[in-house]
Structures are given as structure tokens and as C-alpha cells.
N, C-alpha and C positions, 0 to 999 in steps of 0.2 A: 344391103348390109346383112353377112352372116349373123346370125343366132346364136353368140358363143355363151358355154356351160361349163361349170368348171363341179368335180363332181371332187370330195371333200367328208368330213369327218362329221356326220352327221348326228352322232352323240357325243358327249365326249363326258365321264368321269372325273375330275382331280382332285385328289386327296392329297393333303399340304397338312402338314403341323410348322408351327413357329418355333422359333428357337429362344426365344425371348421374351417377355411381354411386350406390350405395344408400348411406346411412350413416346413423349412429344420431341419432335426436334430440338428442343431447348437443352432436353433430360440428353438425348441421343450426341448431341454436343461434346458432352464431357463422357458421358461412357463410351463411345468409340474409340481412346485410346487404352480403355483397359485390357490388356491381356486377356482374360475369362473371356469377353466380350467379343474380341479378335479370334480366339478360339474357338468361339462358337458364329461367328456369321462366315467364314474362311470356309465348309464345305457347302455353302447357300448356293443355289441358284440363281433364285428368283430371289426381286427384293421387292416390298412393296411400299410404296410413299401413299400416306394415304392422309385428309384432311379432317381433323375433329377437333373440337373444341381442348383444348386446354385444360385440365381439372385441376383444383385448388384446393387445399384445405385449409377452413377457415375455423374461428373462436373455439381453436385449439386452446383443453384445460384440464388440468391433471388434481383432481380434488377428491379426499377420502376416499383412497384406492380407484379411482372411477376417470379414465381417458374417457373425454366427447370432447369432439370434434362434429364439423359439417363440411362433406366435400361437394364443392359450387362446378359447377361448367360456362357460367356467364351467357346462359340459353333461356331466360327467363322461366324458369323451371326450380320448382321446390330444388332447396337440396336436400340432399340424403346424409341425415341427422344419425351420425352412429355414436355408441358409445363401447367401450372396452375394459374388463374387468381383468389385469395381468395375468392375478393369481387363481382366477377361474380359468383361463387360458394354456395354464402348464411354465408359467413364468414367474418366479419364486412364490412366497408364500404372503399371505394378509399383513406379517408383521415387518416386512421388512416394508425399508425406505427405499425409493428410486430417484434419483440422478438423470431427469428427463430432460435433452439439450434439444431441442423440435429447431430445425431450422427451414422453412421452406419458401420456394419461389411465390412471387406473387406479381400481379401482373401491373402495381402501383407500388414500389418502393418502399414508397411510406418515409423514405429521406426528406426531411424539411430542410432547404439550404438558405441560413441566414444570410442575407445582405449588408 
């Protein structure tokens, strides 16, 4: 039996930027038919499918100017407890009122169906 060698790319560099943030198949769902979105994966290449937990954001509450929230991965792992001040942020000002409509995925419904 011949000894066969196949002689090949023995370093190789690639530099990639994304065109998008990452986000879960669920999210990718419903923004694939956005235009913007179409827009921007239309000169891609390369695509990548790639496997991660899910992230959540949970005991979302808007109190005395003060957003906290906790966003979970369901990895048994502290979550990562933030909190947000608007009008420290460059988003109106201390006196005004905000009109906060938070609607998000979650991976339990939370629908009870009476019988």
C-alpha cells in the first residue's frame, strides 16, 4: 500500500464580523421575514447555526425611576441581576412618566387552562 500525503493549508487566519447579533432560533423565527434583516444576511456567506441556551429575562420591575430585571440561561448559574436608570442613560429626564409595555418569551407560558 502507497503512503498517500495530501499537502494543504497549513495556517490559516479568518476574520468574520457578524451582521447581526446572535439570537435564538425562536427570536430568528419572526425576524427572518423582516426586510432590514433580509438586507443584511443577502451579501453572507457563511452562516452559522450554533447551540446555546436560551436567555430569559425574569422579575422584570419598573419602580422609582429604577428598571431591574434578572436575565437566567436555565444553566444552573446565578443570574445576572441588572438594574437601569433611563434618565442616567440619555432617555428623558427624572420627571417625566414612562409607558413601560415589557413583553417577553418565556419558556413556561404561565397560561393556566380551566377545565
Amino acid at each position: 500500500m502507497e503512503d498517500e500525503s495530501s499537502q494543504g493549508i497549513k495556517n490559516i487566519q479568518i476574520h468574520a464580523t457578524t451582521r447581526y447579533p446572535i439570537v435564538s432560533a425562536y427570536e430568528f423565527e419572526f425576524l427572518k421575514t423582516e426586510k432590514e434583516i433580509q438586507s443584511l444576511l443577502k451579501p453572507c456567506t457563511i452562516y452559522f447555526i450554533l447551540q446555546r441556551p436560551l436567555i430569559y429575562i425574569e422579575n422584570f420591575t419598573a419602580k422609582d425611576g429604577i428598571i431591574k430585571f434578572n436575565v437566567n440561561d436555565d444553566r444552573n448559574t446565578p443570574p445576572l441581576n441588572c438594574s437601569f436608570v433611563p434618565s442616567e442613560n440619555g432617555i428623558g429626564n427624572p420627571e417625566e412618566e414612562f409607558l413601560i409595555n415589557a413583553q417577553f418569551y418565556k419558556k413556561d407560558s404561565g397560561f393556566v387552562s380551566a377545565i
